[in-house]
Wavefront OBJ file of the C-alpha trace (Angstrom):
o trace
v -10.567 -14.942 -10.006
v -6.985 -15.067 -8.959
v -5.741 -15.425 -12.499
v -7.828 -11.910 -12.480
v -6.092 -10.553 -9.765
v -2.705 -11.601 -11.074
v -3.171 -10.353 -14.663
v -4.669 -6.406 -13.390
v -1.931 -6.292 -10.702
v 0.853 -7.059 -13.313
v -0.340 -4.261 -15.605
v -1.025 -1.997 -12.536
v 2.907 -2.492 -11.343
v 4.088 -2.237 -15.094
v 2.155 1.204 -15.367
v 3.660 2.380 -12.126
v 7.214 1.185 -13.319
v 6.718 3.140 -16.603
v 5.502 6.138 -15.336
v 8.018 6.526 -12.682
v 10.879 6.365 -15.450
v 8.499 8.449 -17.571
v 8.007 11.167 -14.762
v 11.350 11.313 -13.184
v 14.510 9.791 -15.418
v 16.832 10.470 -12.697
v 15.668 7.061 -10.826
v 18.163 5.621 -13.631
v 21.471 7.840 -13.237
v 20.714 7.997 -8.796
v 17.462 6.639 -6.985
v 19.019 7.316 -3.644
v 18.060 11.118 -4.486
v 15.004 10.840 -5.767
v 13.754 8.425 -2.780
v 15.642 11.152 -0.363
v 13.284 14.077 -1.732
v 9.831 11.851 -0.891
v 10.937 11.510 2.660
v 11.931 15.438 3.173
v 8.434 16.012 1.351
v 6.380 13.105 2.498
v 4.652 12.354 -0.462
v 4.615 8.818 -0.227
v 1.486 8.363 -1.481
v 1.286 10.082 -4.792
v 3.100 7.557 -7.580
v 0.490 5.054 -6.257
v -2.490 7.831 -6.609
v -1.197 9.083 -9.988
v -1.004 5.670 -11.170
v -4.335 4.818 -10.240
v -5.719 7.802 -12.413
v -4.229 6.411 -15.050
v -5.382 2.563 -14.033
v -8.688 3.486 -14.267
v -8.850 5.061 -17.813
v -6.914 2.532 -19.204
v -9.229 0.126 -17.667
v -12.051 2.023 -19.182
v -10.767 2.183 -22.289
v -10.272 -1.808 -22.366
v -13.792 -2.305 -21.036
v -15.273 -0.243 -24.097
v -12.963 -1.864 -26.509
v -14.187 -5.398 -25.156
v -17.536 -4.173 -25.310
v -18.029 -2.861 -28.886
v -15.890 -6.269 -29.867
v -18.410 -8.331 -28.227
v -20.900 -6.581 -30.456
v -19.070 -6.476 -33.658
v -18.510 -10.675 -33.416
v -22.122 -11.268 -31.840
v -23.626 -8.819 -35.142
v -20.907 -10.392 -37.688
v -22.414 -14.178 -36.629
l 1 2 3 4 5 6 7 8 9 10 11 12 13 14 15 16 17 18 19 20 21 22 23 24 25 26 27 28 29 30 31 32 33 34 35 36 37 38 39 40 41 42 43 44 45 46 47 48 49 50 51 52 53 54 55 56 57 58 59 60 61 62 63 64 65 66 67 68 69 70 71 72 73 74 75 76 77
């Protein structure tokens, strides 16, 4: 269960890593700015939302992919 926990949290934090540098390239050249504009607009909340979104059809995806090759090697035996 942990090894679980471990493995969705690491592609959950990779995702949000990727789609902050996807969303907003200026966290590479000055991060200071970026981070400044989420406190004047206190949207803390939204890479973490966004992310999720995205989480859960990727998670989707993998659980239909596992699914139909569960059936493929249970159908090829």
């Amino acid at each position: 269960m942990i090894n679980i926990f471990k493995k969705e949290f690491t592609i959950y934090t990779a995702l949000l890593t990727a789609l902050i540098f996807l969303m907003h390239p200026d966290m590479l050249n000055d991060p200071t700015v970026r981070l400044g504009l989420m406190q004047e607009h206190e949207n803390y909340i939204h890479p973490l939302l966004y992310t999720f979104f995205v989480y859960l059809i990727l998670y989707f995806l993998r659980a239909v992919f596992g699914f139909v090759m569960k059936f493929v090697k249970r159908n090829k035996s």
